[in-house]
C-alpha positions as CSV (number, residue, x, y, z in Angstrom):
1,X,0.0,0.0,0.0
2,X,1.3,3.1,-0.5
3,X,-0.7,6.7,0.9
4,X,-2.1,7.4,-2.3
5,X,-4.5,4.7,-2.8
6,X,-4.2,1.0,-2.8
7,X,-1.5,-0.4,-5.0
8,X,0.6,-3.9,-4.2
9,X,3.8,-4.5,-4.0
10,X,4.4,-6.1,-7.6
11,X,3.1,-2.7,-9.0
12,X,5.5,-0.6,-6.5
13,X,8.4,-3.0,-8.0
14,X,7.6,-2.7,-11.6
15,X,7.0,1.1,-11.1
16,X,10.5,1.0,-9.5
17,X,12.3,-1.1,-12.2
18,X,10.5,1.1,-15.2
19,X,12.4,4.2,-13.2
20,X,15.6,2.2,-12.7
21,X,15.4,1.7,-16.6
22,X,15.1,5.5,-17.7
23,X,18.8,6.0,-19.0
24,X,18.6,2.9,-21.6
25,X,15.8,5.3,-23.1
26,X,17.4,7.8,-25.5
27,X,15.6,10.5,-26.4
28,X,15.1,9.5,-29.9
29,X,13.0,6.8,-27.8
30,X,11.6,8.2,-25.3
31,X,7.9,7.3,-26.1
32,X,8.8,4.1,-25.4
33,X,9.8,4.4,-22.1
34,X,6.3,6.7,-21.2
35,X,4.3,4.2,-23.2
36,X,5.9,1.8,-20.2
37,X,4.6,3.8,-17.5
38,X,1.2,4.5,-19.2
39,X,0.8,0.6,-19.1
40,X,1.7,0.4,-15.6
41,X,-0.9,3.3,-14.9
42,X,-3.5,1.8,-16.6
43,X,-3.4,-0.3,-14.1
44,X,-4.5,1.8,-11.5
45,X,-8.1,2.2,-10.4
46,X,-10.2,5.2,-12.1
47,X,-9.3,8.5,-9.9
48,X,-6.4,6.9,-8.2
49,X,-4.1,10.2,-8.4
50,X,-0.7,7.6,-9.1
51,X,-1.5,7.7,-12.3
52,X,-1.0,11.3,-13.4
53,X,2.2,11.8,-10.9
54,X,3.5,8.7,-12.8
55,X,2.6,10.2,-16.3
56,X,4.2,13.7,-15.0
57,X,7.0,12.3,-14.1
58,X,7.4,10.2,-17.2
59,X,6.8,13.5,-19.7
60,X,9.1,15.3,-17.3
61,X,12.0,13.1,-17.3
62,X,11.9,13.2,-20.7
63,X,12.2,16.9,-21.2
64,X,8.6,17.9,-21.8
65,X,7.2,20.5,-18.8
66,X,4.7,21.7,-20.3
67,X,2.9,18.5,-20.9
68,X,3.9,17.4,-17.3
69,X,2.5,20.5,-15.0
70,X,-1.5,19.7,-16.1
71,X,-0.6,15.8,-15.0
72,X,1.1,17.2,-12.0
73,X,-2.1,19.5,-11.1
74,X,-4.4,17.0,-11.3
75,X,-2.7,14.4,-9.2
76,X,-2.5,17.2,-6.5
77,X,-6.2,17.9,-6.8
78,X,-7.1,13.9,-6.6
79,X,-5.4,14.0,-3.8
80,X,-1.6,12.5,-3.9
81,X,0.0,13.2,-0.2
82,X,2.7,12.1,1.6
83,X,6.5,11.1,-0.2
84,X,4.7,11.2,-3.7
85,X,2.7,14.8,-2.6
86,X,5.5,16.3,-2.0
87,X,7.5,14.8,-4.5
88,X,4.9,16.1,-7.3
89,X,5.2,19.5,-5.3
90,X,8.8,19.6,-6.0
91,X,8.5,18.5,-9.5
92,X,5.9,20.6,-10.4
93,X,8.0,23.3,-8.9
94,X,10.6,22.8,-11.4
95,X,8.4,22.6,-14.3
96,X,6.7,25.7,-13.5
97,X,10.3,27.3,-13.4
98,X,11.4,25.8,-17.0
99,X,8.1,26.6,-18.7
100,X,8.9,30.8,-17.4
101,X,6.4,30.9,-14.5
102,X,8.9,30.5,-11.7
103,X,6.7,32.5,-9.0
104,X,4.1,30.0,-9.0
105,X,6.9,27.6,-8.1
106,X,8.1,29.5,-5.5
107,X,4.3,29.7,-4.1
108,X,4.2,26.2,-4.1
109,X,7.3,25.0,-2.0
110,X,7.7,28.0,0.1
111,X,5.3,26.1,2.2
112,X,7.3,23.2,2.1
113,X,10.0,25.1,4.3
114,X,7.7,24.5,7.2
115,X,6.3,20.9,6.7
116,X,7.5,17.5,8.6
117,X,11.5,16.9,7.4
118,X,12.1,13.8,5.6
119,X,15.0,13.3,3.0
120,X,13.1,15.5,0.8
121,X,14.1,18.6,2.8
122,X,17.3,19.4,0.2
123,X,15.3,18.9,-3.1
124,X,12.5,21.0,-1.5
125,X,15.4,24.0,-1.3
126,X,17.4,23.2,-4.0
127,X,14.4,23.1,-6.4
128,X,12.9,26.2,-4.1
129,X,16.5,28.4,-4.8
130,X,16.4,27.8,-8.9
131,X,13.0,29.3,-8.6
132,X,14.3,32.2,-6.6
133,X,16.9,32.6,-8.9
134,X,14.9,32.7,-12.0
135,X,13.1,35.4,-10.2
136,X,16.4,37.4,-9.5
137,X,16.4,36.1,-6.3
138,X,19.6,34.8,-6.3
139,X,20.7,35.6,-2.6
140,X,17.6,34.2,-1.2
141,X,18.2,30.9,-3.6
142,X,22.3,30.9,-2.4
143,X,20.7,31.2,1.0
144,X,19.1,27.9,0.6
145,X,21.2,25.8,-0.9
146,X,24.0,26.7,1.3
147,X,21.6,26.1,4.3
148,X,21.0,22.6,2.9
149,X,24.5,21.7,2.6
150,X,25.7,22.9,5.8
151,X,25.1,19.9,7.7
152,X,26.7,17.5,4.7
153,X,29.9,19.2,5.6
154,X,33.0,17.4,7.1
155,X,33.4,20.5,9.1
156,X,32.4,24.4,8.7
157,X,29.0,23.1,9.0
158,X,28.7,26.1,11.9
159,X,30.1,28.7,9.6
160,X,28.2,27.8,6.1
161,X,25.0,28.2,8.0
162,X,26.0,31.3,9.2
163,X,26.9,32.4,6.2
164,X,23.6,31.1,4.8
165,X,21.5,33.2,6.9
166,X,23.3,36.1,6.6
167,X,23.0,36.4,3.0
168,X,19.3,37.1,3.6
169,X,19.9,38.9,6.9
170,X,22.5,40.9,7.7
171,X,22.1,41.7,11.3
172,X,22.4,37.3,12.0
């Protein structure tokens, strides 16, 4: 089961070995590799909101936005939560940025800033700072990322995130 609707465990691993199998699909054949997922979502029951995250993703990975955001929207609005919500929220995100409507993206996973932490937490910035950046934002986006690496650090963990929030304020 996963938290956006009833799925088993087969479909999970087939989902996860179509993924695994992206990079043997050259762009000259990247239909194929979509026409993969869009037989593994037609699996799906009706309204299950899986099946246009998966179909995002697939148009998405294989360089098409602007056919991914409507798929994106509507999983959100059937109701995709959890890893895969906010995993569509990030995505989405990014979409939004590469098809020239970046502020929409930033209204999206500004929120994100604030919700539970999981291992998410980077993308969530990293995606977050290329959307402030596109908007000229480019301290609040350094701010970010360097915020997000701090703790990876060996050492100067203490000092990047210093550094991090004083890019955005001074007076820290």
């Amino acid at each position: 089961m996963c938290e956006a609707g009833a799925v088993n465990q087969d479909w999970e691993d087939r989902v996860a070995a179509a993924w695994a199998s992206l990079d043997d699909y050259p762009r000259e054949r990247a239909h194929e590799f979509r026409a993969l997922i869009d037989a593994l979502v037609a699996e799906l029951p009706d309204g299950s909101p899986l099946g246009p995250f998966e179909r995002a993703s697939a148009w998405d990975s294989t360089g098409h936005s602007d056919k991914a955001v409507p798929l994106y929207r509507e999983a959100l609005a059937l109701g995709l939560t959890g890893y895969r919500g906010r995993r569509a929220k990030i995505q989405l995100s990014s979409s939004l940025r590469n098809i020239g409507q970046p502020e929409e993206g930033v209204k999206l996973l500004t929120p994100e800033l604030e919700a539970p932490s999981d291992e998410l937490d980077d993308a969530v910035r990293a995606a977050l700072a290329l959307c402030l950046s596109s908007l000229g934002r480019d301290r609040e986006g350094l701010s970010l990322v360097l915020g997000a690496l701090a703790p990876h650090l060996p050492r100067y963990q203490r000092s990047m995130a210093n550094y991090a929030r004083a890019l955005v304020d001074p007076e820290s």
